[in-house]
N, CA, C and O atoms as a GROMACS GRO file, in nm:
protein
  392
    1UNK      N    1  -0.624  -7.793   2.460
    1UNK     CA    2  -0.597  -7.818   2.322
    1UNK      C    3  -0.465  -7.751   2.286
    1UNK      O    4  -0.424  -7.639   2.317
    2UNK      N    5  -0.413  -7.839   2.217
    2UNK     CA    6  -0.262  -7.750   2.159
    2UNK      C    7  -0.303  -7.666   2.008
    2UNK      O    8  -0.400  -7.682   1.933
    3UNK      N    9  -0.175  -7.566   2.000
    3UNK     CA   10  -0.201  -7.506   1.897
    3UNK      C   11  -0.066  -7.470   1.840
    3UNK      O   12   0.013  -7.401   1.904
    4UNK      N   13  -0.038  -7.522   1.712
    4UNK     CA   14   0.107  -7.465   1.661
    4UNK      C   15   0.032  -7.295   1.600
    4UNK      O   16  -0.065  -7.282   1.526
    5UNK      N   17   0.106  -7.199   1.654
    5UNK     CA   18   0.101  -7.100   1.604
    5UNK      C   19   0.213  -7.125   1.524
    5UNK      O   20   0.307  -7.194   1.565
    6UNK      N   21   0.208  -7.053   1.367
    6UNK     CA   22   0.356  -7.022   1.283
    6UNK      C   23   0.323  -6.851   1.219
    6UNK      O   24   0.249  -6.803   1.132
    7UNK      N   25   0.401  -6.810   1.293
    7UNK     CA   26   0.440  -6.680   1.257
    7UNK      C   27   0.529  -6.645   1.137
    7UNK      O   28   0.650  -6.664   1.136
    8UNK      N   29   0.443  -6.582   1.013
    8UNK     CA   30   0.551  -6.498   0.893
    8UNK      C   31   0.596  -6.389   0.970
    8UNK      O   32   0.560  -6.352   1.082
    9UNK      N   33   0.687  -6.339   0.886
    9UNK     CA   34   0.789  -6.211   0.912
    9UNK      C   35   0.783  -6.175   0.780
    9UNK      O   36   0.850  -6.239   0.699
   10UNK      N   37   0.683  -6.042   0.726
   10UNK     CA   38   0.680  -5.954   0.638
   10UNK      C   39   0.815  -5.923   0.600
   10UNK      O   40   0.876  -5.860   0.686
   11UNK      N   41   0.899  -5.959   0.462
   11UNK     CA   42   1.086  -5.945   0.408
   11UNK      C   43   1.108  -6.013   0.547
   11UNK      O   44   1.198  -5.942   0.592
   12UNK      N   45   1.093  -6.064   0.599
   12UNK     CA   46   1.203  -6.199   0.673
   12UNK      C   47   1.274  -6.078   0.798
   12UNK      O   48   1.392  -6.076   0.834
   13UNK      N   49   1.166  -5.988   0.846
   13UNK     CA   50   1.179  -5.923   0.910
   13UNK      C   51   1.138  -5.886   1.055
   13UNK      O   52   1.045  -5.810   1.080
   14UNK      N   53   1.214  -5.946   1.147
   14UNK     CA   54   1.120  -5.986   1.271
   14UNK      C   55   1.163  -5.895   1.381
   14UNK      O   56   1.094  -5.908   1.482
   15UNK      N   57   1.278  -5.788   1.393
   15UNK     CA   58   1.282  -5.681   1.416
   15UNK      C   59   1.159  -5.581   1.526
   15UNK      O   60   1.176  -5.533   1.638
   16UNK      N   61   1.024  -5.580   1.423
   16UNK     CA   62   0.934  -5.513   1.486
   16UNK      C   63   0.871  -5.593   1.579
   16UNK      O   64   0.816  -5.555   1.682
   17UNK      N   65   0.882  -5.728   1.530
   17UNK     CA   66   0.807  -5.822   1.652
   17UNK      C   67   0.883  -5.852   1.779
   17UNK      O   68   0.832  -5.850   1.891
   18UNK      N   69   1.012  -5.880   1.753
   18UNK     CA   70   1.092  -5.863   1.884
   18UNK      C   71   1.113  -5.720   1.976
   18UNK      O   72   1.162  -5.722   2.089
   19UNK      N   73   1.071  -5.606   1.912
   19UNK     CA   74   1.091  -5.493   1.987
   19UNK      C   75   0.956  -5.482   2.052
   19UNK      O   76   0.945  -5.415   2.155
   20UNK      N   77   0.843  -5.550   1.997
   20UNK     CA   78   0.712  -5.494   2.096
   20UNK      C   79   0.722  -5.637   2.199
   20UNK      O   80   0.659  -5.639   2.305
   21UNK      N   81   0.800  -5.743   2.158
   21UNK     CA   82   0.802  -5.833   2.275
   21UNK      C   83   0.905  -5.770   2.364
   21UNK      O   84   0.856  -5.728   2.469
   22UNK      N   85   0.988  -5.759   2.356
   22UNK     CA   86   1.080  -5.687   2.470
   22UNK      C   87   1.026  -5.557   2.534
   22UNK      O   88   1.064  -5.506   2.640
   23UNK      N   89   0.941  -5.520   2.458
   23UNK     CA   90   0.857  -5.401   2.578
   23UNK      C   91   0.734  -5.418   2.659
   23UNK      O   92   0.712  -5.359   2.764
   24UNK      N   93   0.653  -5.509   2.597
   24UNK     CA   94   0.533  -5.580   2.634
   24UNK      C   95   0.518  -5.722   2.689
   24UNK      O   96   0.417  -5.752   2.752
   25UNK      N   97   0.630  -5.819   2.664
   25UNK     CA   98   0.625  -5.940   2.712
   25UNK      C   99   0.542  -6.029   2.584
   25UNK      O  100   0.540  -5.972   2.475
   26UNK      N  101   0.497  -6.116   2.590
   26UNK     CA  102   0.369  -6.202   2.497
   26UNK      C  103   0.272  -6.120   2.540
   26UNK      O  104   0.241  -6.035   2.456
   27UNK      N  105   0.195  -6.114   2.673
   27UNK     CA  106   0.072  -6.005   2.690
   27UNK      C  107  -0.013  -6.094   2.650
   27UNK      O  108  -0.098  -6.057   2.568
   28UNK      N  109  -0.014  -6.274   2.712
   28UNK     CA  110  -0.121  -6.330   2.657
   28UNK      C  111  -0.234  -6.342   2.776
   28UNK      O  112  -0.228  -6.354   2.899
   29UNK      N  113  -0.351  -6.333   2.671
   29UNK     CA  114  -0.490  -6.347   2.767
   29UNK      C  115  -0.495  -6.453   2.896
   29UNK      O  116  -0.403  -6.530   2.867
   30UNK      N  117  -0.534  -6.484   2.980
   30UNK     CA  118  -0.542  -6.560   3.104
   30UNK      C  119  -0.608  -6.659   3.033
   30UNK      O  120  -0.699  -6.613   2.965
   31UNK      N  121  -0.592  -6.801   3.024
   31UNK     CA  122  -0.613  -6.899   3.014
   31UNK      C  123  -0.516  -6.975   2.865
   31UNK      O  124  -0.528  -7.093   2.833
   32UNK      N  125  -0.417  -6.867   2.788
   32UNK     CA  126  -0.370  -6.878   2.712
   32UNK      C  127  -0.216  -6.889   2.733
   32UNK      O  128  -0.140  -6.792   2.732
   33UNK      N  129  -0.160  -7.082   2.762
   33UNK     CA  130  -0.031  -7.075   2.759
   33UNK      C  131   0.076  -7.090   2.621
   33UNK      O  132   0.048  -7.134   2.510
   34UNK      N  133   0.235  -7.028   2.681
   34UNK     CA  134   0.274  -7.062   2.563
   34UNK      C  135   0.368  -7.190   2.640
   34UNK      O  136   0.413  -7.189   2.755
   35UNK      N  137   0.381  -7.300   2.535
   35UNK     CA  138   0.450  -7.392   2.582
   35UNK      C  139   0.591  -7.376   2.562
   35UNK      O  140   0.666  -7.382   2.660
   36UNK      N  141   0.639  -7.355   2.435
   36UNK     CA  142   0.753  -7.354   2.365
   36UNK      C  143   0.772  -7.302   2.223
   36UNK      O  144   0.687  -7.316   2.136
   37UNK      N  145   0.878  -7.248   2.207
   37UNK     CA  146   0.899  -7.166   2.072
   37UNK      C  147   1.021  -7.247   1.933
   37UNK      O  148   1.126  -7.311   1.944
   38UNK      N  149   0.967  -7.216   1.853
   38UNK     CA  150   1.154  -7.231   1.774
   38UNK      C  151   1.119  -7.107   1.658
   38UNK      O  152   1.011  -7.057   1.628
   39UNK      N  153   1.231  -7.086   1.617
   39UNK     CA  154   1.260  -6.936   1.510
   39UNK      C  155   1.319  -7.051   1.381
   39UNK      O  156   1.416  -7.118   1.416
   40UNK      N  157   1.272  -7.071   1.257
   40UNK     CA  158   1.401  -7.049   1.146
   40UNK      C  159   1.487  -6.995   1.147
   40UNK      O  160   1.493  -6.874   1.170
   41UNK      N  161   1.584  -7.071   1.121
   41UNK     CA  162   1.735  -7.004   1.116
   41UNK      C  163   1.697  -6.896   1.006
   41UNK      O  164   1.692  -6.790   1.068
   42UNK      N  165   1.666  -6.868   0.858
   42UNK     CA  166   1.688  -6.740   0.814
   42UNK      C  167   1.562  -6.655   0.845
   42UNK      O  168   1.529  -6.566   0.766
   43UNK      N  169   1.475  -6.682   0.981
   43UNK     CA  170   1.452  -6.529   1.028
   43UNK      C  171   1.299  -6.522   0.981
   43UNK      O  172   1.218  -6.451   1.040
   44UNK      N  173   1.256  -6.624   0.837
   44UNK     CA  174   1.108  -6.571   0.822
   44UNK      C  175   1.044  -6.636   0.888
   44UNK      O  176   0.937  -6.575   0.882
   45UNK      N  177   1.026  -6.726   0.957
   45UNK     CA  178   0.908  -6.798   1.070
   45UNK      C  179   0.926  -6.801   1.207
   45UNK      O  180   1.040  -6.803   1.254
   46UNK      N  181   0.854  -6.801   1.257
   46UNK     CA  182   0.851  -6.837   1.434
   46UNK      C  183   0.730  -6.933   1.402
   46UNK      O  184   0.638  -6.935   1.320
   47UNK      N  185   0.792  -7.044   1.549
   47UNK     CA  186   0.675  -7.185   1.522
   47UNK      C  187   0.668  -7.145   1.689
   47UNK      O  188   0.770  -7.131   1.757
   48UNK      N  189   0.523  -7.130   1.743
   48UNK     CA  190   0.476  -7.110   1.862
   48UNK      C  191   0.390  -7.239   1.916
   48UNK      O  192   0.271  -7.238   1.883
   49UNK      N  193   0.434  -7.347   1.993
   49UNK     CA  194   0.294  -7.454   2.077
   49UNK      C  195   0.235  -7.382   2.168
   49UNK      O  196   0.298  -7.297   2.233
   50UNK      N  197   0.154  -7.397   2.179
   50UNK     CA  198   0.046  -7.270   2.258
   50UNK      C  199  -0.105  -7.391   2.322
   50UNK      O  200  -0.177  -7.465   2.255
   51UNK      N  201  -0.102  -7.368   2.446
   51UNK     CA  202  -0.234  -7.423   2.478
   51UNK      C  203  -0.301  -7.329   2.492
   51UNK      O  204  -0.270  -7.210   2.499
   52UNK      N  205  -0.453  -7.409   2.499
   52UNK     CA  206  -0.551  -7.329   2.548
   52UNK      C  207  -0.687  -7.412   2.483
   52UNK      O  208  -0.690  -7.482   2.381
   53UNK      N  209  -0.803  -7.379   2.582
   53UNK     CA  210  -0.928  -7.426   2.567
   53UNK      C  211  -1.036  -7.374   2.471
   53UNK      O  212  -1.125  -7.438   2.415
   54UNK      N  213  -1.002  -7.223   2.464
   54UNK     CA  214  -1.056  -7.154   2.368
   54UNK      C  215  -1.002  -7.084   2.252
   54UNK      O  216  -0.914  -6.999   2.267
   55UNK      N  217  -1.045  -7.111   2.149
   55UNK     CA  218  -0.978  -7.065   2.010
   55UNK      C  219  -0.976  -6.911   2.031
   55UNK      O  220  -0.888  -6.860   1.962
   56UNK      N  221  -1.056  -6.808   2.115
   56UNK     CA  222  -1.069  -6.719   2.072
   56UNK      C  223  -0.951  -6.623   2.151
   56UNK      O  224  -0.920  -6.508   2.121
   57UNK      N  225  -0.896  -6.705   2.260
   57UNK     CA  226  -0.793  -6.628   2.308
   57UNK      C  227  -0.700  -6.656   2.254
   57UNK      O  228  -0.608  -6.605   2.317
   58UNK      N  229  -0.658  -6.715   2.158
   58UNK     CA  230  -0.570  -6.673   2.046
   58UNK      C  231  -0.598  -6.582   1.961
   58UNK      O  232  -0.509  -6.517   1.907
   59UNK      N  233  -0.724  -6.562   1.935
   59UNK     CA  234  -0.711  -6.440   1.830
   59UNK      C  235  -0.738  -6.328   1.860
   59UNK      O  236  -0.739  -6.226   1.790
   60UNK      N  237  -0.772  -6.351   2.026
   60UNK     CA  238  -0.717  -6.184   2.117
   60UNK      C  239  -0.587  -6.146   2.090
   60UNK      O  240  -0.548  -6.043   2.035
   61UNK      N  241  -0.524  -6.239   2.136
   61UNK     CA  242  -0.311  -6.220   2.112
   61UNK      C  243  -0.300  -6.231   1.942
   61UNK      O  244  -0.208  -6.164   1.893
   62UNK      N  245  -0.362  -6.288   1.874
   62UNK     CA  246  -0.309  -6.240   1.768
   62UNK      C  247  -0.366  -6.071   1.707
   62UNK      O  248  -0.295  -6.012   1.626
   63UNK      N  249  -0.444  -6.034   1.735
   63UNK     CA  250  -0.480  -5.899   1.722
   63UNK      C  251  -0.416  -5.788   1.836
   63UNK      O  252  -0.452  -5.673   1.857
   64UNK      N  253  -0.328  -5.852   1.890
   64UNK     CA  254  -0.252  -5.786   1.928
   64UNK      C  255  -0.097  -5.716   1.880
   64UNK      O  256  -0.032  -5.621   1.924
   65UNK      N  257  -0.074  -5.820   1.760
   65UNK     CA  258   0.044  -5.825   1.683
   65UNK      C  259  -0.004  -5.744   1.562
   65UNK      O  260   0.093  -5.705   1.497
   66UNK      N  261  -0.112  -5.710   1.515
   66UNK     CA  262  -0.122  -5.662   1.413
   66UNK      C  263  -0.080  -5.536   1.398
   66UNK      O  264  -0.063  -5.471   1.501
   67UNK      N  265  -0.055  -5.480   1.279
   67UNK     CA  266   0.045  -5.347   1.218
   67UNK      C  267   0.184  -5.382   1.224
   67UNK      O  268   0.262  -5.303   1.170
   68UNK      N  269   0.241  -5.505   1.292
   68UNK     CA  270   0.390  -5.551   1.288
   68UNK      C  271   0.483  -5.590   1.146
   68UNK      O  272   0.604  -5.581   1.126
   69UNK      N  273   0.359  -5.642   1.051
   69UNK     CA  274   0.446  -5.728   0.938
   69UNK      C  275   0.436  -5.855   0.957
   69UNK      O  276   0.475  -5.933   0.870
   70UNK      N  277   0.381  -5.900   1.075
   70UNK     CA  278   0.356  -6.049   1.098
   70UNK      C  279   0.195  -6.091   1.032
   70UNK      O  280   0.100  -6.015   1.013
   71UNK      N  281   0.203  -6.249   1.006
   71UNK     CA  282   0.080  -6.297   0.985
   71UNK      C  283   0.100  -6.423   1.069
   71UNK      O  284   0.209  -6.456   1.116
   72UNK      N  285   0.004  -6.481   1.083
   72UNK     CA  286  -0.009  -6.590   1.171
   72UNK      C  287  -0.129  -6.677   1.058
   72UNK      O  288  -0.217  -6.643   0.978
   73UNK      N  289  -0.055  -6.834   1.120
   73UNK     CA  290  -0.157  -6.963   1.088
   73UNK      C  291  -0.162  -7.034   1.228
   73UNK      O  292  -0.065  -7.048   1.302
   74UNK      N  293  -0.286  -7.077   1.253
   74UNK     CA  294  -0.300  -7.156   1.359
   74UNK      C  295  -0.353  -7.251   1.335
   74UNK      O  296  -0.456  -7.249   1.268
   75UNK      N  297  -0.292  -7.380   1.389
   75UNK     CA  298  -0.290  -7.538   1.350
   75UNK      C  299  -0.330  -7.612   1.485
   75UNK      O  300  -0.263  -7.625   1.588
   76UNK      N  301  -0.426  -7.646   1.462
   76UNK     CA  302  -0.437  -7.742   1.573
   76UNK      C  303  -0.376  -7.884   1.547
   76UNK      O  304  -0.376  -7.956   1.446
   77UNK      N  305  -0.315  -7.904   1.697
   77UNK     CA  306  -0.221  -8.057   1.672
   77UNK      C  307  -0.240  -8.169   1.821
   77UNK      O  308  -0.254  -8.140   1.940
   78UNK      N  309  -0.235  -8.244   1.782
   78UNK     CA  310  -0.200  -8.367   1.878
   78UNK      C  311  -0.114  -8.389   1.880
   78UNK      O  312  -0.052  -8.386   1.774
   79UNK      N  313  -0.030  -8.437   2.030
   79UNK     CA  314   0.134  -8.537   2.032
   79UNK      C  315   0.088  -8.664   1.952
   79UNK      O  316  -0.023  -8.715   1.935
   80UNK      N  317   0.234  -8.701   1.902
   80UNK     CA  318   0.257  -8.812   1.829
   80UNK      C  319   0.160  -8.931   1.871
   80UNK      O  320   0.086  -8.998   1.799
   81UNK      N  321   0.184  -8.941   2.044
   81UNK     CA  322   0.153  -9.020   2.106
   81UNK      C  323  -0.004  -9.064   2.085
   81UNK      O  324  -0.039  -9.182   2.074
   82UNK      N  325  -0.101  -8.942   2.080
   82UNK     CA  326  -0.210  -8.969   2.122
   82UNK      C  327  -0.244  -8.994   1.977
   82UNK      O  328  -0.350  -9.057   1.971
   83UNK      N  329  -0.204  -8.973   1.880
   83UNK     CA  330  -0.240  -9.021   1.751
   83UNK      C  331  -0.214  -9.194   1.701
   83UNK      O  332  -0.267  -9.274   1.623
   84UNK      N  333  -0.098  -9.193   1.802
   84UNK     CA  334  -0.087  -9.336   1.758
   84UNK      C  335  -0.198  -9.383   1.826
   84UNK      O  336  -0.263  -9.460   1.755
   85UNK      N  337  -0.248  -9.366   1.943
   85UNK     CA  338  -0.316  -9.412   2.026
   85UNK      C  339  -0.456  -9.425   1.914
   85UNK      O  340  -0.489  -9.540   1.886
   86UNK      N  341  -0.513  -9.345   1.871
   86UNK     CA  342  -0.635  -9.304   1.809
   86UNK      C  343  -0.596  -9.395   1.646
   86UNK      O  344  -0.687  -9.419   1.566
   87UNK      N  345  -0.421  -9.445   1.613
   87UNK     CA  346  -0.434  -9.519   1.478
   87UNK      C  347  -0.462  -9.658   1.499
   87UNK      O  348  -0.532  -9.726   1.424
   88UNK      N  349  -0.396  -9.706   1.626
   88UNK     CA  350  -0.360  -9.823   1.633
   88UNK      C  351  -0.513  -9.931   1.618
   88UNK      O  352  -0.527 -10.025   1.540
   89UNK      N  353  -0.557  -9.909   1.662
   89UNK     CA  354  -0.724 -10.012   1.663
   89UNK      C  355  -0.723 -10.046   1.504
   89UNK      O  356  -0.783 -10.147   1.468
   90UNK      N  357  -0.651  -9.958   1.397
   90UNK     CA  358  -0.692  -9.952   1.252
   90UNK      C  359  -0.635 -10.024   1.181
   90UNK      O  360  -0.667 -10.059   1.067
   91UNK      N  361  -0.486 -10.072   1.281
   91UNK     CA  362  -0.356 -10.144   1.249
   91UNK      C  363  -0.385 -10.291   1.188
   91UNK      O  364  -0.306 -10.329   1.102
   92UNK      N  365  -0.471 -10.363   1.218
   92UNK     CA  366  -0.508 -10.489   1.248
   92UNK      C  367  -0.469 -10.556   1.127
   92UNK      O  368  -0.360 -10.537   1.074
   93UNK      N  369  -0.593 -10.668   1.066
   93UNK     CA  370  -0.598 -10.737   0.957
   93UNK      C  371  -0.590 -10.614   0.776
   93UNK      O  372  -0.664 -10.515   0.777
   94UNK      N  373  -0.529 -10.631   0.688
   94UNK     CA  374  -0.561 -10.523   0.582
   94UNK      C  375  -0.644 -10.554   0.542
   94UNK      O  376  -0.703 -10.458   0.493
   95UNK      N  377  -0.728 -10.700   0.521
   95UNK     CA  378  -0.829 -10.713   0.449
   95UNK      C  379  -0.992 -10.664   0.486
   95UNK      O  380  -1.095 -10.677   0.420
   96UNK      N  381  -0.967 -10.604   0.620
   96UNK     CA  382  -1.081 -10.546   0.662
   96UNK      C  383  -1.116 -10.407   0.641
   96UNK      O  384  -1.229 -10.360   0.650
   97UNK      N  385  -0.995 -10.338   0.606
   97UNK     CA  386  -1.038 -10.191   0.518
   97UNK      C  387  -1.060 -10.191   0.381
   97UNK      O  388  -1.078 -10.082   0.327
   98UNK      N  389  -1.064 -10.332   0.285
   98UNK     CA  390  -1.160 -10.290   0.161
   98UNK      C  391  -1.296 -10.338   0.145
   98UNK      O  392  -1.364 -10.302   0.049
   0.00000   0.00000   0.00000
């Protein structure tokens, strides 16, 4: 299952979160990948894709960040792809959805 993690930065301050990553690494649980990252340009978000099978090894790693100034939302998402996949059957005639 994918997961957009989005990371706040308590005052747009990410400072403390980059210094315990540069000493610790991510430090994520075994079965918990990260796929890919992006930062806002002014500094208050980090957007994290993150797999994994179980919800709860995310909220091992996220209780790992705590006392930083960070908060976290976790979003579960599908690629584009598989959504179209799951719209398209719906596409059909319009007069059959009233």
């Amino acid at each position: 299952m994918l997961m957009m993690v989005i990371e706040r930065f308590r005052d747009d301050d990410m400072i403390p979160v980059y210094r315990r990553l540069q000493q610790r690494g991510r430090a994520l649980p075994e079965g918990l990948e990260f796929v890919d990252g992006w930062v806002e340009a002014n500094f208050s978000r980090c957007f994290q894709l993150m797999r994994c099978d179980d919800v709860r090894l995310l909220q091992q790693w996220v209780l790992q960040w705590r006392g930083l100034g960070v908060t976290f939302e976790i979003v579960p998402v599908v690629p584009s792809r598989d959504a179209r996949e799951v719209v398209a059957p719906h596409l059909g005639d319009e007069s059959q959805s009233s």
